[in-house]
C-alpha positions in Angstrom: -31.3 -22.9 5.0 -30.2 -24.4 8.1 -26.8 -25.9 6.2 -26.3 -22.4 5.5 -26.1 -21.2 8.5 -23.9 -24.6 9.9 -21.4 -23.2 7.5 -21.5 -19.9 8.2 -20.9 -20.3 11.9 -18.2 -23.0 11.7 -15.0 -20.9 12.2 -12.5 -20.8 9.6 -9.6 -23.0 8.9 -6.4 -21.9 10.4 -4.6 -20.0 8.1 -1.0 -22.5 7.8 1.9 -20.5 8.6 3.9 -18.3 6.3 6.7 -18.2 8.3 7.3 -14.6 8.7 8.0 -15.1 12.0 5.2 -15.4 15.1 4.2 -12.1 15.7 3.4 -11.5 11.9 1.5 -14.8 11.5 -0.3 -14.1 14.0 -1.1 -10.8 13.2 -3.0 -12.8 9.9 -4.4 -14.9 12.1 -6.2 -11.9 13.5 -6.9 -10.6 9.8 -8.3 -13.9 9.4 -10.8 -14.1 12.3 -12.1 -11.2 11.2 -13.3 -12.3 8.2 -10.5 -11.3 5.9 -9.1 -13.8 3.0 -5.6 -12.1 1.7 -5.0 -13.1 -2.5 -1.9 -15.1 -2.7 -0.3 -12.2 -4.5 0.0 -9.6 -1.5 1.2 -12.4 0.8 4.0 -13.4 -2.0 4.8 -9.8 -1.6 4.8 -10.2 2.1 7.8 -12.4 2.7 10.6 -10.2 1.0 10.2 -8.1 3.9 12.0 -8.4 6.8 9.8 -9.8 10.1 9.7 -6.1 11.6 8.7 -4.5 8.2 5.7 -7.4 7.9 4.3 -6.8 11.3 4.3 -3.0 10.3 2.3 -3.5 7.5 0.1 -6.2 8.9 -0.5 -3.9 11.9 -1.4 -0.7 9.3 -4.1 -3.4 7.4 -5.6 -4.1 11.3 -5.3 -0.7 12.0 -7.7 0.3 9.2 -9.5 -2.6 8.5 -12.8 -0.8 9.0 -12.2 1.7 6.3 -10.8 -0.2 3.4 -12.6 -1.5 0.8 -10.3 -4.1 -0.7 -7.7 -5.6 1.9 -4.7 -7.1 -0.3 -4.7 -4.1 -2.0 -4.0 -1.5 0.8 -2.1 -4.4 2.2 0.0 -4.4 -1.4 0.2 -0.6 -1.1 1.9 -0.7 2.6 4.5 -3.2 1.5 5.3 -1.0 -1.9 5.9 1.7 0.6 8.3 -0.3 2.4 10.0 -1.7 0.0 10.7 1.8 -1.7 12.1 2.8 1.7 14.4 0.2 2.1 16.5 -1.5 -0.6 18.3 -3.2 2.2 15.5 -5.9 2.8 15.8 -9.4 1.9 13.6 -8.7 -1.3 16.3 -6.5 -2.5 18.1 -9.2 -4.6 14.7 -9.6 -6.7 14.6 -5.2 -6.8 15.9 -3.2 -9.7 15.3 0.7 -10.4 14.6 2.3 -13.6 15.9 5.6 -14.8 14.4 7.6 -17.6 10.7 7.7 -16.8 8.6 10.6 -18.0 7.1 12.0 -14.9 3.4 11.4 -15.9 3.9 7.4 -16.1 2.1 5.0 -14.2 3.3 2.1 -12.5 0.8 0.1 -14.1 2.5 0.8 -17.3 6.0 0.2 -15.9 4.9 -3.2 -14.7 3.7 -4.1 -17.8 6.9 -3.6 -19.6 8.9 -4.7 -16.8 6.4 -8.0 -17.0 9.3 -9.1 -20.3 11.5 -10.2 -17.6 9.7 -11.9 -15.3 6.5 -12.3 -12.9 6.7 -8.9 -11.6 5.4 -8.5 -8.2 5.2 -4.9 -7.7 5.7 -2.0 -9.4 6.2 1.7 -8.2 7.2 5.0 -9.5 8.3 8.8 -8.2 7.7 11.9 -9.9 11.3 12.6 -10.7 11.6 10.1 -13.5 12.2 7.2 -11.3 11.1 3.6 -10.7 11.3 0.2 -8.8 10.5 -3.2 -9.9 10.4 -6.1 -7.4 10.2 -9.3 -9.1 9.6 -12.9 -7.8 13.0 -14.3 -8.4 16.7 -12.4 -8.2 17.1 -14.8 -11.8 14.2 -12.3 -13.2 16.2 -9.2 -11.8 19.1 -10.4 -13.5 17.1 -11.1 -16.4 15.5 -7.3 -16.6 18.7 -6.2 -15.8 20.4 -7.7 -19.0 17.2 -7.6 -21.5 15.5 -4.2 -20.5 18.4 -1.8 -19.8 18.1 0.7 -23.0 14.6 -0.5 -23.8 12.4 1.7 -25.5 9.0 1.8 -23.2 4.9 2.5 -24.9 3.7 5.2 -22.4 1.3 7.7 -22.5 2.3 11.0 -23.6 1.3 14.3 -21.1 -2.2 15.3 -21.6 -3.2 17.6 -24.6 0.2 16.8 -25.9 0.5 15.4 -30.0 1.8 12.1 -27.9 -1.2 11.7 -25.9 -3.7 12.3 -28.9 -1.7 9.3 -30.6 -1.9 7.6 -28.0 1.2 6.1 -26.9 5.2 7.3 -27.2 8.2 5.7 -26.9 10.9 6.4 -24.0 14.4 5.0 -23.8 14.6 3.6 -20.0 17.8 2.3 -17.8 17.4 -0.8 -15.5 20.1 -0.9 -12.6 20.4 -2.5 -9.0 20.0 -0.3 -6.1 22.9 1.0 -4.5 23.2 -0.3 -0.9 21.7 3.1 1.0 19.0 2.4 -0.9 19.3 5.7 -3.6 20.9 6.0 -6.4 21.8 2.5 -8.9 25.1 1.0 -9.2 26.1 -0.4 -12.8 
């Protein structure tokens, strides 16, 4: 019992830096001390954004610390939302947007077709039909960008619809890069 409580009092090893720049390290420093352990996922997703987008969503996860349940994933969320914002960050060479997306899909089920190109990191999607993909590499961009454009994607069908009671129906998607403001998709 008295190991135990050794261990539990020695203080944590310093998380190594990730370098995001100093602010936003030690920002996870902070995150750290109080306990926290991020997955290596969200902090993948961390470093396509640029330093000042980072500290904002570092400083939204110690902002509500207290209230979330599961850290990485409001963490994930935050950078998502940034990302969407801004196709201008350094991750945007990994991004592409998708076209043709019933308006009741989930992202889960975008990423999991999207995943036939690469590891995809994220995955998001608007009610208008719309998407964005972020995947590790710009070669896996590329890569959904040649493979998937004109794919047929398994989604679910509206509820109460013939679709939905057979469980899954097939849409016919396009896969471009994001224009440089950030809306629209260039060819």
């Amino acid at each position: 019992q008295q190991q135990q409580q050794q261990q539990q009092q020695q203080p944590a090893p310093p998380m190594p830096s990730l370098r995001l720049g100093s602010n936003v390290d030690q920002m996870l420093a902070e995150v750290r001390e109080r306990g926290v352990i991020l997955g290596d996922r969200v902090l993948q997703e961390l470093r396509v954004l640029r330093e000042t987008q980072a500290q904002y969503a570092v400083g939204e996860l110690l902002t509500e610390l207290h209230n979330v349940r599961n850290p990485s994933a409001f963490l994930s969320t935050v950078i998502r939302s940034q990302l969407s914002r801004d196709c201008t960050a350094e991750g945007s060479a990994h991004r592409v947007v998708v076209s043709g997306l019933p308006m009741n899909v989930s992202w889960q089920e975008l990423k999991d077709h999207m995943k036939q190109a690469g590891d995809v990191l994220f995955a998001d999607v608007d009610r208008a039909g719309g998407g964005i993909v972020e995947y590790s590499t710009p070669e896996q961009a590329q890569r959904a960008l040649s493979s998937l454009n004109g794919s047929h994607m398994r989604v679910s069908g509206p509820p109460g619809s013939a679709a939905s009671a057979a469980g899954k129906m097939r849409v016919r998607i396009k896969v471009a890069v994001p224009n440089a403001q950030g809306s629209g998709m260039e060819e």
